[in-house]
C-alpha positions as CSV (number, residue, x, y, z in Angstrom):
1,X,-34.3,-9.4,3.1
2,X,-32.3,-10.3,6.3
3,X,-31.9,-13.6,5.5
4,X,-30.8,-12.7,1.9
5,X,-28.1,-10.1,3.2
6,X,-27.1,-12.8,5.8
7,X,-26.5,-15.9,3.9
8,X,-24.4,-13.1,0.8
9,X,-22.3,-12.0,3.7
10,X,-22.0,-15.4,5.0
11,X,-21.2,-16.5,1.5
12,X,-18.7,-14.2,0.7
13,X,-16.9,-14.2,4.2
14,X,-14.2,-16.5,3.1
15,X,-13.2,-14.0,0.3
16,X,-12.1,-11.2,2.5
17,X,-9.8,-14.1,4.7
18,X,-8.2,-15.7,1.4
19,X,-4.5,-13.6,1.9
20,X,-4.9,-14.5,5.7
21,X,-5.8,-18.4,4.7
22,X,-2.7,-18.8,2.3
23,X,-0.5,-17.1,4.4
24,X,-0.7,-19.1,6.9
25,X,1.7,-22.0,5.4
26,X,4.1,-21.3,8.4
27,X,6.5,-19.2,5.6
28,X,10.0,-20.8,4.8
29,X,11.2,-22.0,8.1
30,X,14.1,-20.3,7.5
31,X,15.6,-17.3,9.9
32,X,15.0,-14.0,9.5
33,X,16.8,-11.3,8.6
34,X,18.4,-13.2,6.1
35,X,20.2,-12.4,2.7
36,X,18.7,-13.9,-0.5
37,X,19.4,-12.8,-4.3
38,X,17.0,-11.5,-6.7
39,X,16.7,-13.9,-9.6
40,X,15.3,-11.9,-12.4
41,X,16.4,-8.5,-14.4
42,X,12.5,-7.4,-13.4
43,X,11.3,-7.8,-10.2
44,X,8.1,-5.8,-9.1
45,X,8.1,-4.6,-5.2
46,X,5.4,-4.0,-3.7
47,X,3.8,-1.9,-0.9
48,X,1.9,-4.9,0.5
49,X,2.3,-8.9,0.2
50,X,0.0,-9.9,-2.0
51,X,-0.7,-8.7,-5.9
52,X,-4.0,-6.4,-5.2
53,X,-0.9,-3.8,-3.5
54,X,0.5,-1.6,-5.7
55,X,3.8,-2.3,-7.1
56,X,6.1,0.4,-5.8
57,X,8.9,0.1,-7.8
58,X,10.7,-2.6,-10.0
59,X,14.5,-3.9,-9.7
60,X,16.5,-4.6,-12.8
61,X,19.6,-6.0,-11.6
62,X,19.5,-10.0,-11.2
63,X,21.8,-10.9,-8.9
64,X,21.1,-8.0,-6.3
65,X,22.2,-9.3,-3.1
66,X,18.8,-8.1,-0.6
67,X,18.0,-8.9,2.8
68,X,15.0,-10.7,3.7
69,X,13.1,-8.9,7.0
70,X,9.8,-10.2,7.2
71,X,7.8,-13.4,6.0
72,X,4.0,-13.6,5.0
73,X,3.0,-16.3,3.5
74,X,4.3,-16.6,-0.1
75,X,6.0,-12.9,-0.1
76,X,9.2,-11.5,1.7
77,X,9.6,-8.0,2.6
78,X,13.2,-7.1,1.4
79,X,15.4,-4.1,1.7
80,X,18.8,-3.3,-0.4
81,X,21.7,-1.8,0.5
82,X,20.1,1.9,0.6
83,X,17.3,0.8,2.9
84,X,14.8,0.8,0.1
85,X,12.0,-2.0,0.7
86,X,8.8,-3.3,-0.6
87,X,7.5,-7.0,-0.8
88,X,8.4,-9.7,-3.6
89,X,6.5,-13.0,-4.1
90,X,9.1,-15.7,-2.9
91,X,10.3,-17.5,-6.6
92,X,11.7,-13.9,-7.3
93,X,14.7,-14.6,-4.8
94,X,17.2,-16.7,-5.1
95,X,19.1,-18.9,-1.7
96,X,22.1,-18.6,-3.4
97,X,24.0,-15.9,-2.0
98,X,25.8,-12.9,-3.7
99,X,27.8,-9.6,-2.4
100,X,27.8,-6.2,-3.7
101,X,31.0,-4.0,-2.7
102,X,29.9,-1.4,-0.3
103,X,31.1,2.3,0.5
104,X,32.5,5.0,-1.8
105,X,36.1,4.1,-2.8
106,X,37.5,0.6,-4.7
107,X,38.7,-2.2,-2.9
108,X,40.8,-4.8,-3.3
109,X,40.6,-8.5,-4.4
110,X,43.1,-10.7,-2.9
111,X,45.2,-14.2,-3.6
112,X,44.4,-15.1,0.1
113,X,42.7,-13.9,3.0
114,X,45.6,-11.5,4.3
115,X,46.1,-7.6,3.4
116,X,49.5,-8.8,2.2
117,X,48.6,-11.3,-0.2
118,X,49.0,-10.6,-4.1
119,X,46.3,-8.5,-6.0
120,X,44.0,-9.8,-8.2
121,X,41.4,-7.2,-9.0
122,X,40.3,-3.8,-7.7
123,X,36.3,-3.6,-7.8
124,X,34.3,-0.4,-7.7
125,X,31.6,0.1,-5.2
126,X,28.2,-1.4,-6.0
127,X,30.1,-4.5,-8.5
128,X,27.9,-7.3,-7.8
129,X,30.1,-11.0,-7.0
130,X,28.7,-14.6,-6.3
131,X,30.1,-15.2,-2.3
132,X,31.6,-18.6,-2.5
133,X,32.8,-19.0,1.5
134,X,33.1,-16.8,4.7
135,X,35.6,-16.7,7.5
136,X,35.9,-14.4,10.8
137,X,37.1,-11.2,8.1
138,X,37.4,-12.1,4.9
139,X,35.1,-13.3,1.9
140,X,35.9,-15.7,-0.9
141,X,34.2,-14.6,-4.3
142,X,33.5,-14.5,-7.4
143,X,33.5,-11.5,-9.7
144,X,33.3,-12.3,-13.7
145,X,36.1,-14.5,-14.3
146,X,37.8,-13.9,-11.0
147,X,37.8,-15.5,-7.3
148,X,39.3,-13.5,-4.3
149,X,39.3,-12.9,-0.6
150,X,38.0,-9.6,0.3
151,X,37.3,-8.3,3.6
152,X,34.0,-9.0,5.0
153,X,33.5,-4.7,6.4
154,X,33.8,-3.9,2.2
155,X,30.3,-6.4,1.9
156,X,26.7,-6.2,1.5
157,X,25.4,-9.3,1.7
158,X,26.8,-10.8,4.4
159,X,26.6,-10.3,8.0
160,X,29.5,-9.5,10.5
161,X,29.4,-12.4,12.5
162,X,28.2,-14.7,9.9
163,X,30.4,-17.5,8.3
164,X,29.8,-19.5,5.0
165,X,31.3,-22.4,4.5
């Protein structure tokens, strides 16, 4: 009987190690914190990094800018610009990067990077753009049919010492 519970337990070892096993792909290589996109109008978060958590929650808002804070293998542990997090499975999230206007009043979209420059748009908070470039202040981007410079502080998405080219 020993033998029997020895050679199940023996047998079965490798089961409990699996998550452990395929997490150990050395994750992206990329740094982290990073920013990332969700790619999909559904994506389910999790309280873990694998599917046997429970999913916590699920975003539907492709093109959510998120920050990535932890790797495990296949999964990234994001947050959002309220502080909510969860884990998604990696092919969720997208490299390229977009910005979501932050704080509680509009801001402005400008002809060039310089408070001075002409208006093109005024976005509301949480309007969602594709970042096309960074400098020292100001963004470049992209929101429906428009591109602008906005300042960099009016941003989530994009850190403050962080340039895109």
């Amino acid at each position: 009987m020993t033998k029997l519970i020895c050679t199940l337990f023996l047998l079965f070892l490798p089961c409990f190690f699996a998550d452990i096993a395929f997490a150990n792909d050395g994750g992206s290589g990329l740094p982290v914190p990073r920013f990332a996109t969700l790619k999909s109008d559904e994506v389910n978060v999790r309280t873990g990094p694998g599917t046997r958590y429970p999913i916590a929650w699920v975003y539907h808002r492709s093109g959510l800018p998120v920050e990535i804070t932890e790797e495990f293998g296949y999964w990234r542990k994001i947050r959002d610009i309220e502080g909510a997090g969860g884990w998604v499975y990696k092919s969720m999230l997208d490299g390229r990067r977009s910005v979501m206007i932050k704080g509680k009043s509009s801001q402005m979209v400008l002809e060039d990077p310089d408070s001075e420059s002409a208006r093109i748009a005024k976005v509301e908070p949480t309007v969602i753009g594709k970042l096309l470039e960074c400098k020292k202040d100001w963004c470049r981007v992209k929101i429906e049919d428009r591109k602008g410079w906005i300042k960099k502080s009016h941003l989530w998405g994009i850190y403050a010492d962080e340039t895109v080219p």
